[in-house]
N, C-alpha and C positions, 0 to 999 in steps of 0.2 A: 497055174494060169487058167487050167478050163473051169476051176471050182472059180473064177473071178467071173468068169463068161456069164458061169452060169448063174450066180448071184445078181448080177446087173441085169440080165435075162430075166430072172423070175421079176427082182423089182419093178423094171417096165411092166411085165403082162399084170401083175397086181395091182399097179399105178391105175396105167387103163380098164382094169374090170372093174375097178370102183368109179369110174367115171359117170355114173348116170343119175342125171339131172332131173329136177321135175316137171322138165317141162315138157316129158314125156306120159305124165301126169293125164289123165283124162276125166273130166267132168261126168258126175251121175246124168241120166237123163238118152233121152231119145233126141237123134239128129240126122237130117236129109242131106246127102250128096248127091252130086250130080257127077254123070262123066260120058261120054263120048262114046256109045257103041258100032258096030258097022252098019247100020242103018238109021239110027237116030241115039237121041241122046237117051241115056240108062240112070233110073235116078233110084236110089236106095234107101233106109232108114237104118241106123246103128244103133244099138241100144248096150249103152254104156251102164254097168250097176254101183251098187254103193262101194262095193273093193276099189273101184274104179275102171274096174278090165269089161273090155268088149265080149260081150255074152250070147248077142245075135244081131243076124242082118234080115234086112226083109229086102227084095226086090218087090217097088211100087210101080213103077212104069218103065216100060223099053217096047222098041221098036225093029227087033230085030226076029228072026225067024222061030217062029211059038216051039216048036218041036228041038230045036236045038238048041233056045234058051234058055230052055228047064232045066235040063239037062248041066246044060255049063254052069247053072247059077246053082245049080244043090251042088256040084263038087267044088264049088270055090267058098259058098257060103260058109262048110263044112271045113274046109281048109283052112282058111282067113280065122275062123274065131276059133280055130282049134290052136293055132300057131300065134294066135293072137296079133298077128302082125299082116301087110298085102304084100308081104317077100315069098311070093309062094310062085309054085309054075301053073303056067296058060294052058288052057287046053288047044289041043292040036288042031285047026280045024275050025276052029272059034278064036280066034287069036284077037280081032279087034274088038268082039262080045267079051272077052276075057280081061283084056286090057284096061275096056270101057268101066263094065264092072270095080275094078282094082282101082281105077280113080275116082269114082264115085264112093268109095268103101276110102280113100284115102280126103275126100274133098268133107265128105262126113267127118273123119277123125280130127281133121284141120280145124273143126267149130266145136269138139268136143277138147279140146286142149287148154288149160289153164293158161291166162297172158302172165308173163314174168315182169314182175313190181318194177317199174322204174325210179 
């Protein structure tokens, strides 16, 4: 009975690890996001290469406290195209500059994504 469990068990988790689609896919090329920081809006550039993975981010404008958005923007910059993904944690402290950032790094990704053929 437990060697059945565990058969049906690996079959799901195998099922679902093959599951990824392309339209997680990302377009070559340079792209602006915008997002919402705690004093004004935070707008970024992603730069997507020919593998297609996110390689780097620039912060181009924000509004929020010069001395602590340096700061916040090199360890997330660092973290996001390290993990290649903006599932990463906030800084302490900076939570709405962190956030803000992370949508703007997510509003970029959103124009570098291949549309799926209808």
């Amino acid at each position: 009975m437990k060697i059945i469990r565990f058969c049906v068990l690996f079959f799901c988790v195998a099922v679902l690890g093959s599951c990824s689609g392309d339209s997680e896919k990302l377009k070559q090329g340079s792209y602006i996001g915008v997002g919402q920081g705690n004093s004004g809006p935070i707008k970024v550039e992603v730069v997507v290469d020919k593998r297609h993975k996110m390689v780097d981010i620039s912060v181009l404008e924000y509004c929020d406290t010069p001395g602590i958005g340096g700061n916040v923007f090199d360890y997330l910059i660092k973290a996001v195209v390290k993990k290649k993904s903006t599932d990463v944690d906030t800084v302490a402290g900076a939570t709405y500059t962190s956030n803000g950032f992370l949508d703007a790094v997510e509003d970029a990704l959103k124009k570098a994504k291949y549309e799926k053929a209808k």
